[in-house]
C-alpha positions as CSV (number, residue, x, y, z in Angstrom):
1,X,86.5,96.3,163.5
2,X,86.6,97.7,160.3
3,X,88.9,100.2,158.2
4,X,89.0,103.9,158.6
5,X,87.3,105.4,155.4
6,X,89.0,107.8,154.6
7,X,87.1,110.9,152.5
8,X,89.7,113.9,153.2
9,X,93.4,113.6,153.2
10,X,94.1,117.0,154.4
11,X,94.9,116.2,157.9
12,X,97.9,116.9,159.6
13,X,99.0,118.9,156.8
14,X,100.7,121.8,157.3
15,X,100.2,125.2,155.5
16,X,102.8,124.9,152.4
17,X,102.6,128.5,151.6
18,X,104.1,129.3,155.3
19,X,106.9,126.5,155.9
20,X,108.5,126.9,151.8
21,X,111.3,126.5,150.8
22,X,112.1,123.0,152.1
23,X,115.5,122.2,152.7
24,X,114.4,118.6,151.9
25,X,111.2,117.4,149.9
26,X,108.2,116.0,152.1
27,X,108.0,113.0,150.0
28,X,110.2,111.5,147.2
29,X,108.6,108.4,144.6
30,X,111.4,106.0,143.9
31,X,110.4,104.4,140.3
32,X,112.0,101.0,140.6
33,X,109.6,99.4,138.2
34,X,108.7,100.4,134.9
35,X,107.2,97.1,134.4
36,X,103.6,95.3,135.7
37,X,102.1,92.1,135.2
38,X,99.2,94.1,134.6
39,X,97.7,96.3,131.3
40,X,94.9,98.8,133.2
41,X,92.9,100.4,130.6
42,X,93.8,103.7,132.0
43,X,97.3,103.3,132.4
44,X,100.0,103.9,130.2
45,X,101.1,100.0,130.7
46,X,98.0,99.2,128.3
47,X,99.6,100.8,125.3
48,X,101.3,99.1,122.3
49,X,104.5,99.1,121.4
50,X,104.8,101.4,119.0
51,X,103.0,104.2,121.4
52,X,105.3,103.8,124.4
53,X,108.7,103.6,121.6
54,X,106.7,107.5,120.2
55,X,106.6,108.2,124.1
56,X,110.1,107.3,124.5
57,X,109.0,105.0,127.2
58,X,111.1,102.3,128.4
59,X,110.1,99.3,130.0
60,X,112.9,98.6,132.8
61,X,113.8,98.1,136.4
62,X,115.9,100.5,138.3
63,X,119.3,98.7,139.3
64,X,120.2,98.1,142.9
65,X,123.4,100.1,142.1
66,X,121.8,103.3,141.5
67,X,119.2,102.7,144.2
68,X,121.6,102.5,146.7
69,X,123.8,105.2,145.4
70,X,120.8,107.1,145.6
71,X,119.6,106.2,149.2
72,X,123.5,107.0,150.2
73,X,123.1,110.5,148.6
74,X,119.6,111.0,150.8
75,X,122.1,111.4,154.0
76,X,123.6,114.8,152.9
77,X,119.8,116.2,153.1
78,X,119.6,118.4,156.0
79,X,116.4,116.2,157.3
80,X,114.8,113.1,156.9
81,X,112.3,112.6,154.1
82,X,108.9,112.1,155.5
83,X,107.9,109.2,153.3
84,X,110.1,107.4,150.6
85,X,107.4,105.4,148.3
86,X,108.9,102.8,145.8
87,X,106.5,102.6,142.7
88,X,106.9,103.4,139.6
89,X,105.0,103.0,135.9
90,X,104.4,99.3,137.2
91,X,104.5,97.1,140.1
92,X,107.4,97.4,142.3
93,X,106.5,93.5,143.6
94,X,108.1,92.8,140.4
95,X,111.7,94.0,141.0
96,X,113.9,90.7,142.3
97,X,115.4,93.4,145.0
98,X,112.4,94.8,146.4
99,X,112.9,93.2,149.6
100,X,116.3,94.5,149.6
101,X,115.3,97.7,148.9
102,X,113.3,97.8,151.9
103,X,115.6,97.0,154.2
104,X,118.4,99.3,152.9
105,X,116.2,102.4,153.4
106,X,115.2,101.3,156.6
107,X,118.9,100.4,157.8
108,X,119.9,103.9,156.3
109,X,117.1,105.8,158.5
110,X,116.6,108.2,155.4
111,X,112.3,108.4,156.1
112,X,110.3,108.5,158.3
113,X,108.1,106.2,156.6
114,X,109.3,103.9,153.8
115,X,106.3,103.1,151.6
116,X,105.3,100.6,148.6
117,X,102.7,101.1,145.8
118,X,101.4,97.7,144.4
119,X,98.6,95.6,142.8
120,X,99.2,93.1,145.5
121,X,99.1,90.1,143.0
122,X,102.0,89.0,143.7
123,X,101.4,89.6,147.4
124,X,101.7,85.7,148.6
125,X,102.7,84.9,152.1
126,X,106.6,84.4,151.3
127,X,106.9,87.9,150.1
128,X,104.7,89.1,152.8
129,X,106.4,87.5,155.6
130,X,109.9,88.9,153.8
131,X,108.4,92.6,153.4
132,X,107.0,92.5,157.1
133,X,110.6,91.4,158.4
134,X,112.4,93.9,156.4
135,X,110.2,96.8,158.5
136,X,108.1,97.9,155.2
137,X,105.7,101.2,156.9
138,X,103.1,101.1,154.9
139,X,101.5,99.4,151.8
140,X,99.4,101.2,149.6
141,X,97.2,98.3,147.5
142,X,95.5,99.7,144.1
143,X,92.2,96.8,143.6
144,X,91.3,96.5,140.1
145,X,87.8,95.2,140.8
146,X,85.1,92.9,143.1
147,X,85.6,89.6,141.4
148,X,88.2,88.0,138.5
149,X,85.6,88.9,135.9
150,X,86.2,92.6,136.8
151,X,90.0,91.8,136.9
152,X,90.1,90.7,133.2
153,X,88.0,93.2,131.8
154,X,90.1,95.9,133.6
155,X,93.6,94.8,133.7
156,X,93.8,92.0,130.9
157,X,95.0,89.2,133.4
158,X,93.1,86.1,135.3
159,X,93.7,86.1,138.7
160,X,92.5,83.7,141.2
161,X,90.2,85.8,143.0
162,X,89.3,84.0,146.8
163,X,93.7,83.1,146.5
164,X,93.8,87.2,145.9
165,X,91.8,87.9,149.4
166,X,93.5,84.9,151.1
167,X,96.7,86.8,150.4
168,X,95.7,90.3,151.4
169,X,94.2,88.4,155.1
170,X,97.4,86.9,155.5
171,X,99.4,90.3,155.5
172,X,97.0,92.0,157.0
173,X,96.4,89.7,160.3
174,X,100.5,88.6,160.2
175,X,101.8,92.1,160.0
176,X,103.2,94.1,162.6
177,X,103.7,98.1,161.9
178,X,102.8,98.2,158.8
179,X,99.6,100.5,157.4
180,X,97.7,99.2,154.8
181,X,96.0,101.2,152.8
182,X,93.3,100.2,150.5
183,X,91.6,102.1,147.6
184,X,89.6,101.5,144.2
185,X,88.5,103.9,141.5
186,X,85.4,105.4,141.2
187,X,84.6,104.2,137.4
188,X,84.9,100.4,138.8
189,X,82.0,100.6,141.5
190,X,79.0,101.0,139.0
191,X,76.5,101.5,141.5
192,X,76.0,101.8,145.4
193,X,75.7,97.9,145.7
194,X,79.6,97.7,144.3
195,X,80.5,100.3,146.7
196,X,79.1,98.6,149.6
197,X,80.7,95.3,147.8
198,X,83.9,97.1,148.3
199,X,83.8,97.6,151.5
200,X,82.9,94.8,152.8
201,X,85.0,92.2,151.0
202,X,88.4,94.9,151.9
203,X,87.3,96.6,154.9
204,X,88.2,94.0,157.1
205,X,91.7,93.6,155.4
206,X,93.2,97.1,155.9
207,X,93.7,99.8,158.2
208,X,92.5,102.4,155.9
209,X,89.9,102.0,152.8
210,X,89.0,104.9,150.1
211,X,87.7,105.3,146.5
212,X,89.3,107.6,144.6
213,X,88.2,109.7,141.5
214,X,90.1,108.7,138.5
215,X,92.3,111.7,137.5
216,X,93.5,112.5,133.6
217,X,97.6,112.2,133.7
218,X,98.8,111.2,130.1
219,X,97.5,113.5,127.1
220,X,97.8,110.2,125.0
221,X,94.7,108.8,126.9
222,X,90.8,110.0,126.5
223,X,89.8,109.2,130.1
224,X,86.3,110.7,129.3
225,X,85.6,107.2,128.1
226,X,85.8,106.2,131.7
227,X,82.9,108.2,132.1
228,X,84.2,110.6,134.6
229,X,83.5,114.4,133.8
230,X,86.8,115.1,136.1
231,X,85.1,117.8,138.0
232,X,86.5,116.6,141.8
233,X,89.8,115.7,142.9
234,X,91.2,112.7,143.7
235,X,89.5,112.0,147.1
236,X,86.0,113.2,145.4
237,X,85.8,116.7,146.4
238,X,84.9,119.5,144.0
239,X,88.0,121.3,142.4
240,X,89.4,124.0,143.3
241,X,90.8,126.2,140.2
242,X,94.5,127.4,141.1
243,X,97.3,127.7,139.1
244,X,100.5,127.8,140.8
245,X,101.4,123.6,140.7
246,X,102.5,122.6,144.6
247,X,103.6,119.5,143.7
248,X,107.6,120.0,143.1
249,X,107.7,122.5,146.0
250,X,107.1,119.8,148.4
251,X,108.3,116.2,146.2
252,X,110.1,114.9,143.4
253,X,110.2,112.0,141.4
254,X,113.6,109.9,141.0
255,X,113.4,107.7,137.8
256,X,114.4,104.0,136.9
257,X,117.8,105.8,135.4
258,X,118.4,107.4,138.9
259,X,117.4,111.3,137.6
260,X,115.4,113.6,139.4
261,X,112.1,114.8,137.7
262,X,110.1,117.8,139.5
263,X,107.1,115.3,139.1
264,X,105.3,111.9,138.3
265,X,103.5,113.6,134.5
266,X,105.1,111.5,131.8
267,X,107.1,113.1,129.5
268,X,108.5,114.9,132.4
269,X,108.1,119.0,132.0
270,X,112.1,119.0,133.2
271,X,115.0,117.0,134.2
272,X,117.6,117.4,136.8
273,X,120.4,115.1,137.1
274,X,121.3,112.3,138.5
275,X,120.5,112.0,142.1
276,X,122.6,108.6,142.1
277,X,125.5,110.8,140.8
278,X,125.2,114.3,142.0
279,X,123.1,113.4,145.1
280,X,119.4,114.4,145.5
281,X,120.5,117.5,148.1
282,X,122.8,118.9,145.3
283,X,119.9,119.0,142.6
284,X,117.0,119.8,145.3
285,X,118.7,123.1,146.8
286,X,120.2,123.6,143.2
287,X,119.9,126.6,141.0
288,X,118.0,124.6,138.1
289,X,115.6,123.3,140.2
290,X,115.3,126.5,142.2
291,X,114.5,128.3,138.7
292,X,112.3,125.8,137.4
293,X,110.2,126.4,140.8
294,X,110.3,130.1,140.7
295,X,109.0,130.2,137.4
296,X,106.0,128.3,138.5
297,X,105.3,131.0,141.0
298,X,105.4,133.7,138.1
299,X,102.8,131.8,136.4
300,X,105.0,131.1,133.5
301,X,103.6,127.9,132.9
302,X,102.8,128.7,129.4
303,X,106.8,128.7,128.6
304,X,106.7,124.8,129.5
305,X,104.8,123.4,127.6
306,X,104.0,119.9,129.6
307,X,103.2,122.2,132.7
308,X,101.3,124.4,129.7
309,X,98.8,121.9,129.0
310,X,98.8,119.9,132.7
311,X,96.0,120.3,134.9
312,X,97.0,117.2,137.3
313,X,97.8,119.5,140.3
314,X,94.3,120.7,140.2
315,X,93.2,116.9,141.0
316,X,96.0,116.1,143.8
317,X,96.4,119.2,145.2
318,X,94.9,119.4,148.8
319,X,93.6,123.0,150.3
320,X,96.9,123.3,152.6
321,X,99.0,123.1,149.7
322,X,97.6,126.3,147.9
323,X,100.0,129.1,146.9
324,X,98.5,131.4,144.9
325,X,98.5,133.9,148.0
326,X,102.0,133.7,148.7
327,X,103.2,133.6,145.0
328,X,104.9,136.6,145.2
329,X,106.2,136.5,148.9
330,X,107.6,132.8,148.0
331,X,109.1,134.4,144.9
332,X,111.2,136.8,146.5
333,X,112.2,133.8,149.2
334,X,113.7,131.5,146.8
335,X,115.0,134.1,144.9
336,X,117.3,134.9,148.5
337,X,118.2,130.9,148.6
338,X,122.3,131.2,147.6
339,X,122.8,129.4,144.1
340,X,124.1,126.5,143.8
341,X,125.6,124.7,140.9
């Protein structure tokens, strides 16, 4: 039996607009790798030196220390996270204490779903058997392309492709709870034959399949060389013009330094502390963050000038998460919330 295609993520969602404020963010990335074995031609990864030093952009890996500290500091929120996803501006496979990772979050009961973000290169059976027994929810695999040909041209590396399936069968058929979750870009399938191609060289290897439209996220990068005209969202639907950004209502970012960014746009539009130091509750229910979000519903996004010139919500945003209509209701609620310092 084949994967579930998936063509709309909205499911199960809940209105935004009627359940804000959070006491807790839906979702929080971890970014525990700023480093990848691979150099994508749309990611940030592919850049020389001497753009990512102008982008103050620091290849590194996010200590165990402040990790921990971090997961510690998830206790005081009043609920439980809904997914915690360990990713980052590389491959989280790469970090030595991924495994470790895991299992802390898992022992600490901090999510209801702990999840990891990867190329899957480095996917072979010892690290799958290590990720399965550490309880790892769900795996979200990125493919770069239908052959090793496809694999060079895209991401500058040779891989052995038929050692690349065999290692996605093996965690796929020796897994136990884990989702898998299987996607490709739109601008890699040139044609109907490479979508069918797709599917039927993954389908069989995950419990959920999708392509996804590539979205612009760096101003440094002209993704109209991709060939994409950017005209749908990320699951291929047509865009929706709104303004109000959901994306920090309901998630936040936590960087390789341990400080809490509103979201995953590089520069950041703001920064909030330390969530290893201060705690992620104290900066999530605090009044910097609270400010930065009410701003956003008084469509002063032209005084920030990342959010100014962003139009990444537009692409990830699902129908749910809407808030235009309830910009000025949502004002005067978060304006009630008792500051905090």
């Amino acid at each position: 039996m084949g994967a579930k295609a998936i063509t709309n993520k909205n499911a199960c969602r809940v209105e935004l607009g009627k359940v804000l404020p959070l006491k807790a963010p839906f979702s929080v990335q971890m970014y525990v790798a700023n480093v990848c074995n691979f150099k994508c031609s749309y990611c940030l990864q592919s850049s020389d030196a001497e753009t990512l030093k102008s982008m103050s952009f620091q290849k590194k890996l996010m200590s165990l220390e402040v990790y921990k500290k971090c997961i510690d500091g998830f206790k005081a929120l009043k609920t439980r996270l809904k997914v915690l996803v360990l990713v980052g501006w590389g491959e989280p496979l790469l970090h030595p204490d991924i495994i470790e990772m895991v299992r802390y979050a898992k022992s600490n009961n901090i999510a209801d779903k702990i999840e990891i973000l990867s190329n899957a290169s480095l996917l072979k059976p010892a690290v799958a058997d290590r990720l399965i027994e550490a309880g790892l929810d769900s795996l979200r695999i990125s493919i770069q392309g239908l052959n090793s040909g496809d694999y060079k041209q895209v991401s500058g590396v040779d891989i052995d492709f038929n050692e690349f399936i065999s290692n996605l069968k093996y965690f796929y058929h020796n897994k136990k709870s884990t989702n898998v979750y299987m996607k490709i870009m739109d601008i890699m399938l040139k044609n109907n034959e490479d979508r069918e191609e797709f599917f039927r060289l993954f389908g069989e290897l995950c419990d959920e399949i999708a392509v996804e439209s590539l979205i612009p996220v760096l101003n440094e990068f002209d993704y109209t060389e991709f060939g994409s005209d950017f005209s749908t969202e990320l699951m291929g639907n047509r865009i929706v013009d709104t303004d109000i950004c959901a994306l920090p209502f309901y998630s936040c970012i936590i960087d390789v330094d341990g400080l809490v960014l509103p979201c995953c746009v590089f520069p950041p539009p703001a920064v909030f502390g330390s969530a290893a130091e201060r705690g992620l509750d104290s900066i999530w229910n605090g009044k910097e963050y609270n400010s930065f979000l009410i701003k956003l519903l008084q469509h002063k996004k032209a005084q920030m000038p990342v959010c100014k010139q962003c139009q990444r919500h537009t692409h990830v945003m699902r129908p749910s998460d809407y808030l235009d209509k309830y910009a000025q209701e949502l004002e005067e609620r978060y304006k009630l919330i008792p500051p905090h310092a």
